[in-house]
TISE-756773 format. One line per 8 residues: number of its first residue (from 1); their letters; for each residue x, y, z of C-alpha. Coordinates in Angstrom, 1 decimal. Layout:
<atoms>
NUM = A = X,Y,Z  ...
</atoms>
This chain:
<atoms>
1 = XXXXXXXX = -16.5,-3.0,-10.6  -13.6,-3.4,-12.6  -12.1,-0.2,-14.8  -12.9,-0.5,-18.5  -9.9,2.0,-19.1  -7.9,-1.3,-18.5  -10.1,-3.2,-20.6  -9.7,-1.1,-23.5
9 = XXXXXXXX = -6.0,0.0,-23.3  -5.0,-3.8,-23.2  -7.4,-4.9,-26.1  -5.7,-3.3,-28.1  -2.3,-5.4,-27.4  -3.6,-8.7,-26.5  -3.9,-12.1,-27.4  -7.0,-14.0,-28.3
17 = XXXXXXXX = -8.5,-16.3,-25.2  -8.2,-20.0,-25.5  -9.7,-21.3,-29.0  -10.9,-24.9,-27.3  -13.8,-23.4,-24.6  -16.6,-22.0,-25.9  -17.4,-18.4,-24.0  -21.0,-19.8,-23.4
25 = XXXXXXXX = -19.0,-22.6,-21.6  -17.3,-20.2,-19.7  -20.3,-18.3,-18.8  -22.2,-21.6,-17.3  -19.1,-22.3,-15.4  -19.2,-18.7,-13.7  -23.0,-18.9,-13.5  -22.3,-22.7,-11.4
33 = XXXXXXXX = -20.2,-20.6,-9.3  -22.6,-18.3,-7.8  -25.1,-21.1,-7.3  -22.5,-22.2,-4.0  -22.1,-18.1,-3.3  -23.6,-19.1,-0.2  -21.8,-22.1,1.3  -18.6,-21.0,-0.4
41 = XXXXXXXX = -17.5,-17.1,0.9  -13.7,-18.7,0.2  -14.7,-18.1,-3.1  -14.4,-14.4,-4.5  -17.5,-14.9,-7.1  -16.5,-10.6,-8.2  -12.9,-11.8,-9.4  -14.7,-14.6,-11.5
49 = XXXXXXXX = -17.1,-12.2,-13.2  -14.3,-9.9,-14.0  -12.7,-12.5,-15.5  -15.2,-13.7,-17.7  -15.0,-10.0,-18.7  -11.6,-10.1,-19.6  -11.9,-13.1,-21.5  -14.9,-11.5,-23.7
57 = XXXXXXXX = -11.8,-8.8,-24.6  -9.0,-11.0,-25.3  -6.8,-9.2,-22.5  -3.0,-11.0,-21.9  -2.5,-12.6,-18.3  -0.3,-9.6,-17.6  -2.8,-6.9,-18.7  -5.2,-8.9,-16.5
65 = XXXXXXXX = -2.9,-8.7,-13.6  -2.5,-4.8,-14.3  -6.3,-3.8,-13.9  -6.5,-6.2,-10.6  -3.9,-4.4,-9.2  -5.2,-1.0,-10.3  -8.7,-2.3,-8.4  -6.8,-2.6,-5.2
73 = XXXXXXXX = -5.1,0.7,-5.5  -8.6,2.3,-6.3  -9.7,0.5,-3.0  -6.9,1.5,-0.9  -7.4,5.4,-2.4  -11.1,5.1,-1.2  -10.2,3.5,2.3  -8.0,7.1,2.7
81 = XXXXXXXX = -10.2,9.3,1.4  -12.9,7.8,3.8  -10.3,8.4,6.8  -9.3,11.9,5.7  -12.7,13.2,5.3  -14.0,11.6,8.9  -10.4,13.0,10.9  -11.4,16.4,9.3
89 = XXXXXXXX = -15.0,16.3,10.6  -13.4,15.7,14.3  -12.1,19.3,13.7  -8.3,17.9,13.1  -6.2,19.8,11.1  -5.2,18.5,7.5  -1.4,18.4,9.4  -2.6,16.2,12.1
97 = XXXXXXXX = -5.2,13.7,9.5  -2.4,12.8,7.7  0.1,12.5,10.4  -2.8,10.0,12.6  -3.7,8.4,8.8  0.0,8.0,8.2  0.8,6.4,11.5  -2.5,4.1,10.6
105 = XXXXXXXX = -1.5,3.0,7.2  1.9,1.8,8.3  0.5,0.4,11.0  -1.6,-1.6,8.7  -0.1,-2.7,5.7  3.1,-3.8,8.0  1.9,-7.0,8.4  1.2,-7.3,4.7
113 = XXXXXXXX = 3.1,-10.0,2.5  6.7,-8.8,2.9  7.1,-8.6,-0.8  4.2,-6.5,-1.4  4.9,-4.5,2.2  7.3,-1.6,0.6  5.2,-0.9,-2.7  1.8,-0.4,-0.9
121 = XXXXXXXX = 2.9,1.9,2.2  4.6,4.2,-0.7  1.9,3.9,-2.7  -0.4,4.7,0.0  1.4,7.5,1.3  2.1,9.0,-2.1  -1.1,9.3,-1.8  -1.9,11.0,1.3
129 = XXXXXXXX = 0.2,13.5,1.1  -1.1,15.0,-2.0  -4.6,13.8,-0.7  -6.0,17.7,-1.6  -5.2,17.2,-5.6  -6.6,13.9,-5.5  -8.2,12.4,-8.4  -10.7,9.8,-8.7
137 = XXXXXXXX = -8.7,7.2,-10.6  -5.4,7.1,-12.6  -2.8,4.4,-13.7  -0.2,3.1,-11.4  2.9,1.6,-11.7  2.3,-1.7,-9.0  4.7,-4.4,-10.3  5.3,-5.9,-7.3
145 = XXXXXXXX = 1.2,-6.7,-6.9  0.7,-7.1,-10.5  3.2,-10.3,-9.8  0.7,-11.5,-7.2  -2.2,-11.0,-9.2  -0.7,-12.7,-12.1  -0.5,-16.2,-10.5  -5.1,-15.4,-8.9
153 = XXXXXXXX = -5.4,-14.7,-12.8  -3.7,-17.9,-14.1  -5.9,-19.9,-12.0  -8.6,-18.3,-12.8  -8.1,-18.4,-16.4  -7.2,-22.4,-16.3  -10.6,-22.8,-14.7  -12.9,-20.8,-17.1
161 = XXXXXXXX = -10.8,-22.9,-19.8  -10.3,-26.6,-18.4  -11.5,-28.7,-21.1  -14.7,-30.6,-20.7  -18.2,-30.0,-20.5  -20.0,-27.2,-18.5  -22.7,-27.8,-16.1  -25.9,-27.9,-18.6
169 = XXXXXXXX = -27.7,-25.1,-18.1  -30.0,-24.9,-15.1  -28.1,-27.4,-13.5  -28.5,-27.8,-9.9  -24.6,-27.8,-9.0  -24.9,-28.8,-5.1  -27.9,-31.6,-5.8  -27.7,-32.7,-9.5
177 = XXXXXXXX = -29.1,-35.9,-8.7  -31.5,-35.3,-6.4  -34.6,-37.9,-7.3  -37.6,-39.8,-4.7  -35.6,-42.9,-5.6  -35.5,-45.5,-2.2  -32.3,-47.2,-3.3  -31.4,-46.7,0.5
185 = XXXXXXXX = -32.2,-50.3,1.1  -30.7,-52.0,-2.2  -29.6,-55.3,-1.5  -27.1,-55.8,-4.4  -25.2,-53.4,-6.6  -23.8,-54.1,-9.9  -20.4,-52.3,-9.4  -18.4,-49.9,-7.0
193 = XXXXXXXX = -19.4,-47.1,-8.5  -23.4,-47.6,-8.2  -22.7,-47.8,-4.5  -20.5,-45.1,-4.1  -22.9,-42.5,-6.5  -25.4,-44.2,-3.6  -23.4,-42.9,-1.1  -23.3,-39.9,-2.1
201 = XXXXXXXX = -26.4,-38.8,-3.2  -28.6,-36.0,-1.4  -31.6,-39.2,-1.6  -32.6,-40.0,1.7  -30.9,-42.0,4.6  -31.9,-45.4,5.1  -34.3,-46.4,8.1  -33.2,-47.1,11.9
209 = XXXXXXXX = -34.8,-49.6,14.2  -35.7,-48.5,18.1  -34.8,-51.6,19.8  -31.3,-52.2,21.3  -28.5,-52.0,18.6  -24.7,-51.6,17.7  -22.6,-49.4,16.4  -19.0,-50.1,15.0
217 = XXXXXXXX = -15.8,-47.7,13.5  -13.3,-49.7,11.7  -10.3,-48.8,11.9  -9.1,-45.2,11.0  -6.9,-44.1,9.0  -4.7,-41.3,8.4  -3.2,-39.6,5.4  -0.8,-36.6,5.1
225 = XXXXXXXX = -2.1,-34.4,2.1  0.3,-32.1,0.7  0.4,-28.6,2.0  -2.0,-26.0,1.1  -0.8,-22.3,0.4  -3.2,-19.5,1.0  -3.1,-15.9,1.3  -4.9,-13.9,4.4
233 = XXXXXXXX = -6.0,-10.9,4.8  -5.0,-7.7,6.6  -6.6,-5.3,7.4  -6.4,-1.5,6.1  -8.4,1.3,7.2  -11.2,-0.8,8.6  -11.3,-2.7,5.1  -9.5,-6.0,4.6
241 = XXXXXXXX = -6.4,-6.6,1.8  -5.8,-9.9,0.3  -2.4,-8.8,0.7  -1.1,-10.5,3.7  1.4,-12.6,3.9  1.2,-16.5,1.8  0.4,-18.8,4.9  0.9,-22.7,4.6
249 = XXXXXXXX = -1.3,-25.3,6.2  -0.4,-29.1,6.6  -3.6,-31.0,6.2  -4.4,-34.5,7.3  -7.2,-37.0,6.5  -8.8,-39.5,8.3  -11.4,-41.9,7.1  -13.1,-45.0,8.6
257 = XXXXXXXX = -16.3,-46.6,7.7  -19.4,-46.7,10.5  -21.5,-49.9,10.6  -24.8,-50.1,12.5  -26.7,-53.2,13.3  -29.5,-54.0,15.3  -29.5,-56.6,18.3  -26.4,-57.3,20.3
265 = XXXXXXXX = -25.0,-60.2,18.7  -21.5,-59.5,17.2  -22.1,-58.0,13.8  -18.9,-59.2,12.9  -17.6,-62.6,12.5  -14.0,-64.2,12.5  -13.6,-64.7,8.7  -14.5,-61.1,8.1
273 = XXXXXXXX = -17.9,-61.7,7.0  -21.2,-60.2,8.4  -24.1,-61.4,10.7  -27.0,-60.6,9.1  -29.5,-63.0,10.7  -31.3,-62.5,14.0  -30.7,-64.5,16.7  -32.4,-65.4,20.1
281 = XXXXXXXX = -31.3,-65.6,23.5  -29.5,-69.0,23.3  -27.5,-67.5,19.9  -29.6,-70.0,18.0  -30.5,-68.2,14.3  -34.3,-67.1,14.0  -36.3,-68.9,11.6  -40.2,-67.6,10.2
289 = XXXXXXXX = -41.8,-69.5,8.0  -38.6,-71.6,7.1  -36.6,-68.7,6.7  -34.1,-67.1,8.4  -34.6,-64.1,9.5  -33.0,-60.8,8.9  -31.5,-58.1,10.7  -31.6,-55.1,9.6
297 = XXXXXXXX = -27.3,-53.2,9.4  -26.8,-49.8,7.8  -23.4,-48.1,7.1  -22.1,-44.7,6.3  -18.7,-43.6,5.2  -17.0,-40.9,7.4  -13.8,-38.3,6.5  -12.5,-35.6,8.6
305 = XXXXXXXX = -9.9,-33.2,7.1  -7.6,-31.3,10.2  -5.9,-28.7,9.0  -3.7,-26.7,11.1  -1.3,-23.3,10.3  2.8,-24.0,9.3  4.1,-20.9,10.4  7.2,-20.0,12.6
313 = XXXXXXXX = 7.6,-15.8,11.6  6.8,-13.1,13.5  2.6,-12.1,13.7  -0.3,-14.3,14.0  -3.9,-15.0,13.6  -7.2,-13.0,14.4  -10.3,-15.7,13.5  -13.7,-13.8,13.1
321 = XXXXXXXX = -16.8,-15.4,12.6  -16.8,-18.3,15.7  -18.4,-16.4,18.4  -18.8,-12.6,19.4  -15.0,-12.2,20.5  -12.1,-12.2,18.5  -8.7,-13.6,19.9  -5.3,-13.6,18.6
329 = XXXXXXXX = -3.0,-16.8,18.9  -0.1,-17.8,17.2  -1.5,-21.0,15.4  -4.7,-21.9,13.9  -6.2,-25.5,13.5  -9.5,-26.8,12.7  -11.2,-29.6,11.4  -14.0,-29.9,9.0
337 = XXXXXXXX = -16.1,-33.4,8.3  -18.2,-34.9,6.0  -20.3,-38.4,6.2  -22.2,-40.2,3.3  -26.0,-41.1,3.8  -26.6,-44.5,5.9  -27.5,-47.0,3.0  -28.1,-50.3,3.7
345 = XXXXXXXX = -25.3,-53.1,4.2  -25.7,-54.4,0.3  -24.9,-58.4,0.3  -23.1,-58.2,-2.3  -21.5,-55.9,-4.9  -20.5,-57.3,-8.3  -21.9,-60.8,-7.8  -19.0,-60.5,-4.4
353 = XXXXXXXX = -20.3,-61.2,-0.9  -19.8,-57.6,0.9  -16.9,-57.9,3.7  -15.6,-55.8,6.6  -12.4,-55.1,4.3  -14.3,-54.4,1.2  -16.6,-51.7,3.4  -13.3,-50.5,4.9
361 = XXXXXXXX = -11.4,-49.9,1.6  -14.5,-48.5,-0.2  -14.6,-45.9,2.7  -11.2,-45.6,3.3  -9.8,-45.1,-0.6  -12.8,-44.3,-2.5  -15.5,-42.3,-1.0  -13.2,-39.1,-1.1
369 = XXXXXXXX = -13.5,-39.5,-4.5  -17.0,-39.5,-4.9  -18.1,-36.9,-7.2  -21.3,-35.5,-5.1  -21.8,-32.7,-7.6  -20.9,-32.1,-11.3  -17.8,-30.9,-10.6  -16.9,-31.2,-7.1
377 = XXXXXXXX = -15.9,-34.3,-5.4  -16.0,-35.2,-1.4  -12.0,-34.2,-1.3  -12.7,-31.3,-3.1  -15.9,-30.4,-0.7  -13.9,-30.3,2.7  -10.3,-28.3,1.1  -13.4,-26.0,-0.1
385 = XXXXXXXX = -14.7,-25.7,3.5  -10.9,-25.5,5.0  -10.3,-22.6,2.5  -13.8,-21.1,3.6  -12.5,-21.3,7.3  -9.4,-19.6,6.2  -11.1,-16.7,4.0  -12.2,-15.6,8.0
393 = XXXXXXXX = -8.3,-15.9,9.3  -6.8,-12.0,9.2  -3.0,-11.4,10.1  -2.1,-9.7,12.7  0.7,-10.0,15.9  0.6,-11.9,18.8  1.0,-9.9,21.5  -2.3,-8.2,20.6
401 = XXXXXXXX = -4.2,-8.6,23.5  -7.4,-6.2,22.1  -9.0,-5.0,19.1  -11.0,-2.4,19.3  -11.8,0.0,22.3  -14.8,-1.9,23.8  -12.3,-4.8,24.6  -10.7,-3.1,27.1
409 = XXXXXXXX = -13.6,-2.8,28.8  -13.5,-5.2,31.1  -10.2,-5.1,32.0  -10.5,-1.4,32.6  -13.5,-1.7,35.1  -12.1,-4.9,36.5  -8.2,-4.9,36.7  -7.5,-1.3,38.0
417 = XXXXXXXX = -8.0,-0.2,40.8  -10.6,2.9,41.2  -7.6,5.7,41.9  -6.5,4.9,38.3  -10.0,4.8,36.8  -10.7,8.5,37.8  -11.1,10.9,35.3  -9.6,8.2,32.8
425 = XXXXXXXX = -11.3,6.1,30.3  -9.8,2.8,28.2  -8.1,3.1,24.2  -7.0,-0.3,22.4  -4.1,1.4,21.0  -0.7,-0.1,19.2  2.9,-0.5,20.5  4.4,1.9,17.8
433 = XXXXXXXX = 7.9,-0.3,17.4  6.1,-3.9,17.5  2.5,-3.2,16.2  0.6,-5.5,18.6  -2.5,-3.4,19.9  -2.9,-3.4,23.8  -5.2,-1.5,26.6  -4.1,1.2,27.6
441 = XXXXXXXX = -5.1,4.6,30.1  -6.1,7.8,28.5  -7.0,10.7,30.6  -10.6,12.6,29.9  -10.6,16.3,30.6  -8.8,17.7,33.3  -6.9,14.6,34.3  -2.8,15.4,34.8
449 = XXXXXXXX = -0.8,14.6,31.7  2.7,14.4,31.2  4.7,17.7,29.4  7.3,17.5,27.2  9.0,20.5,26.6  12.0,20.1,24.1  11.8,16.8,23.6  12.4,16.1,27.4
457 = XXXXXXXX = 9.9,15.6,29.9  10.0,18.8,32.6  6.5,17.1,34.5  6.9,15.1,37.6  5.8,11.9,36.0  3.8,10.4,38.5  0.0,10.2,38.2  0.2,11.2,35.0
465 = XXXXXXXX = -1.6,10.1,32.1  -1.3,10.6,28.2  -4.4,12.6,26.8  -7.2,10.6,25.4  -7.7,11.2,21.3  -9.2,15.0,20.5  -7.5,16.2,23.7  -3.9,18.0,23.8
473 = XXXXXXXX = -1.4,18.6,27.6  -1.4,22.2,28.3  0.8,23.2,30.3  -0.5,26.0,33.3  2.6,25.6,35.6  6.4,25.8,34.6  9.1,24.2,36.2  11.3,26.2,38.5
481 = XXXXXXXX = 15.1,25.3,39.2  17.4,27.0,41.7  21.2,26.0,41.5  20.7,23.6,38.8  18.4,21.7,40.8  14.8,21.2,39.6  13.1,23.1,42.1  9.7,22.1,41.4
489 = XXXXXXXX = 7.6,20.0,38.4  6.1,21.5,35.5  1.9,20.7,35.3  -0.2,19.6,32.8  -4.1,19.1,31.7  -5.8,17.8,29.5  -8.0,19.7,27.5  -9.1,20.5,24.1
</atoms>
């Protein structure tokens, strides 16, 4: 929920919202909106509530950005206290949650957007250390993230106030058309766009046939869009941030248009028109009745958009959502698709005989242009599903070869040998310096440890293990020297 303190304080210095959109307008547009909450998790439906709210009280853009920015500091405050509170019930002392909450925080937010990177781990540990006076919620001076937030408001803002009409109320967004209607097998269209709304249309496909058939691709085509900017998430506290750093993807279309016909008789003839008779075995045309007789040929339109990750910096990408397992990698492609119903071949369009070419542009250069809903098109549909792909990216390094402790799993029980599996267990822990997370040994009770005494180590070193979390090295022997020469090892265990 956003903080009305916000709301009220900047009332009382704002501007007025946008005189040509109604707010009812702006209400059916938020209401279309959660209609594709569903099929659309890209989409952040809270933020557009909130900002419906904000436009009811007439806040500035830069007020806006201030009470978004005081939300994620509210969230980031929760995610410590959270941490703080659970450390404290493993019997840690206050010294020791804050230094393991500290290390965790800047392990975090390290890999968030380099320009946010400084203001959030002093924010957060600001925080922390004076965790025991904490309050619920105050003001915070963010102006790095109110920056961010400024430019998610703007485009917020220019969609609740985009002139034109709003989806009438009760609209179906995804299926505004939807009808019994059989134009599937319409011979003749009076214009492009009859046969492209046809296209379409959730109606139903045409018919197939079951006897032998053929299917054709025309030509494909590819287009370089221009590139896409979006920001992923990192992850704080076992919450995700959209604070991560601005990644940019180059996206590609490609197109072609999918003819079926039935029999195995070219469908296609040298002058670029169709075949649409049937024919016997001697190629001679089939005649009933005095009439030639038709085959039945279908098409569809098909566009694929392949998106992949333009990115040369240090870190990389964790995908969750595809499969049980998550996995790191340094780039990140996919590819989403879309296809039109099957309609009929028409035989003509605007009083024109319907050609191979004419298919292949209408697929090619005009399908992505279909409007499929009242306010999305086929172009917009897939950079909506690419940007639902992406919402499921989270930053994170390379080199990270686990991500929690059950990932190790394997490689403990299946890579080391039994000596070093004794009175050990696994820990996906971090590299301290370059914060990729990587198995590791961690001695249970009882196992040898290594002792530093002084900042130097006075313990042999071999077959020595660091202590697994809640456990500390004691040392029960000393080392002994005799002329300067270490006369024997100090010794260790771990225990609580």
């Amino acid at each position: 929920m956003f903080s009305s303190r916000w709301i009220l304080l900047a009332a009382l210095i704002s501007t007025s919202s946008f005189a040509g959109v109604s707010f009812k307008q702006k209400q059916l547009r938020v209401q279309s909106l959660l209609k594709m909450k569903f099929i659309a998790p890209a989409i952040v439906f809270e933020d557009f509530q909130r900002e419906l709210e904000y436009e009811k009280q007439g806040l500035t853009n830069e007020n806006r950005a201030k009470s978004e920015a005081n939300l994620l500091a509210d969230k980031i405050r929760q995610q410590i206290r959270i941490a703080y509170k659970a450390a404290l019930n493993e019997n840690k002392s206050p010294e020791l949650a804050k230094e393991d909450i500290k290390i965790a925080i800047e392990k975090d937010l390290a890999l968030a957007a380099p320009d946010l990177r400084e203001e959030l781990i002093g924010f957060a540990l600001d925080f922390l250390n004076d965790i025991e006076n904490d309050v619920m919620s105050e003001e915070v001076d963010l102006s790095t993230v109110e920056v961010s937030m400024l430019k998610r408001v703007e485009n917020r803002k220019e969609f609740l106030n985009a002139e034109g009409e709003a989806p009438p109320t009760g609209a179906d967004l995804l299926n505004p058309k939807a009808n019994s209607s059989k134009d599937s097998e319409r011979k003749d269209f009076n214009n492009k766009a009859e046969l492209i709304e046809s296209l379409v249309s959730d109606r139903d496909s045409s018919r197939w046939v079951s006897t032998a058939n053929q299917t054709i691709k025309t030509g494909e085509v590819r287009k370089n869009e221009g590139k896409l900017s979006i920001q992923i998430k990192v992850e704080f506290l076992g919450v995700t941030l959209e604070a991560g750093p601005v990644i940019t993807f180059r996206r590609e279309y490609s197109t072609n248009a999918v003819i079926m016909a039935e029999g195995l008789n070219p469908i296609i003839l040298g002058n670029g028109s169709f075949d649409t008779v049937k024919r016997d075995r001697n190629n001679q045309v089939i005649m009933k009745s005095g009439k030639e007789v038709k085959r039945y040929v279908a098409f569809y339109c098909d566009v694929d958009l392949r998106f992949e990750t333009d990115y040369a910096g240090s870190g990389g990408f964790r995908y969750m959502g595809l499969g049980a397992d998550a996995t790191v990698s340094k780039k990140f492609e996919n590819t989403v698709n879309l296809q039109s119903r099957r309609i009929a071949l028409p035989e003509s369009v605007a009083n024109k005989t319907t050609t191979v070419k004419y298919i292949s542009e209408l697929c090619h250069a005009d399908f992505k242009n279909g409007r499929y809903s009242n306010r999305m098109t086929v172009a917009q549909s897939l950079d909506l599903m690419m940007k639902n792909v992406a919402s499921g990216l989270i930053f994170s390094h390379p080199k990270t070869k686990c991500l929690e402790d059950s990932h190790c799993k394997n490689w403990f029980n299946e890579e080391l040998i039994a000596a070093n599996r004794k009175k050990n267990t696994y820990r996906c822990v971090e590299d301290s310096i370059n914060k990729y997370r990587v198995c590791e040994i961690r001695g249970l009770a009882g196992q040898s440890c290594p002792v530093i005494e002084n900042g130097k180590q006075t313990s042999s070193g071999e077959k020595e293990y660091t202590c697994n979390f809640g456990l500390k090295c004691s040392k029960y022997e000393s080392a002994s020297s005799l002329l300067g020469w270490n006369w024997s090892y100090a010794k260790g265990k771990c225990q609580k």
